[in-house]
N, C-alpha and C positions, 0 to 999 in steps of 0.2 A: 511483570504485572500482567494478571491479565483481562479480557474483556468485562470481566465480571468483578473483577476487584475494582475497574475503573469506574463499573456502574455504582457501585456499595462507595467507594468514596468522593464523587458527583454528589448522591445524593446523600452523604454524611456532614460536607462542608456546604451545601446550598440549603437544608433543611429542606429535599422534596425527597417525595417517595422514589422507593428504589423503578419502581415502574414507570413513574413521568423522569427518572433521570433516563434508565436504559432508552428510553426515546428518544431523549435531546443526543446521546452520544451513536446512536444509530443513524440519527438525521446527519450529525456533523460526520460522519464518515460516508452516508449516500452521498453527500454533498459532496465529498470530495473527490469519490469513485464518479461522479456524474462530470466531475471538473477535468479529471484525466480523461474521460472518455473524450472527450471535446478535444483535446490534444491543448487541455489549457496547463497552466504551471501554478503550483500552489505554495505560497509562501506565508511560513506562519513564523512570524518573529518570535527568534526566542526558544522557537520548537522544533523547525526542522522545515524542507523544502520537498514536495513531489512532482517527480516529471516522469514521462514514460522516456524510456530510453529504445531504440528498437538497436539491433547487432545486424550488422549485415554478412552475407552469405562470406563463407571463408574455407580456403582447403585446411586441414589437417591430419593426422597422420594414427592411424590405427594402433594402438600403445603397442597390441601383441603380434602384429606382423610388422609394422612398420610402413603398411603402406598406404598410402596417400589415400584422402575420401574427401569429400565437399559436404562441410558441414552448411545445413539450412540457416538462416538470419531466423532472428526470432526478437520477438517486442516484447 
């Protein structure tokens, strides 16, 4: 599905335009990008849960020579 199928059927089951639905579904997703940014955890019963996860620094090994390199951590 995608952003836009979600908006057409928002506003198919709520009976509101497709344009104050694409709002409420941009709102709930700033809200949640606003929620990770704070390094908070978002729990939606039922839906699904978001966390940032960060990787920390690690050697690994070049596939075509074989030789060792330090990969970067990344969030």
């Amino acid at each position: 599905m995608t952003k836009s199928q979600l908006i057409a059927m928002v506003a198919e089951k709520t009976d509101i335009t497709k344009k104050c639905s694409e709002e409420v579904v941009d709102c709930v997703f700033q809200t949640i990008i606003e929620a990770l940014k704070n390094n908070d955890k978002v729990v939606i019963n039922g839906f699904g849960t978001f966390e940032i996860h960060t990787r920390s620094q690690r050697v690994g090994r070049n596939p075509q020579t074989g030789e060792e390199m330090l990969i970067e951590g990344s969030v």
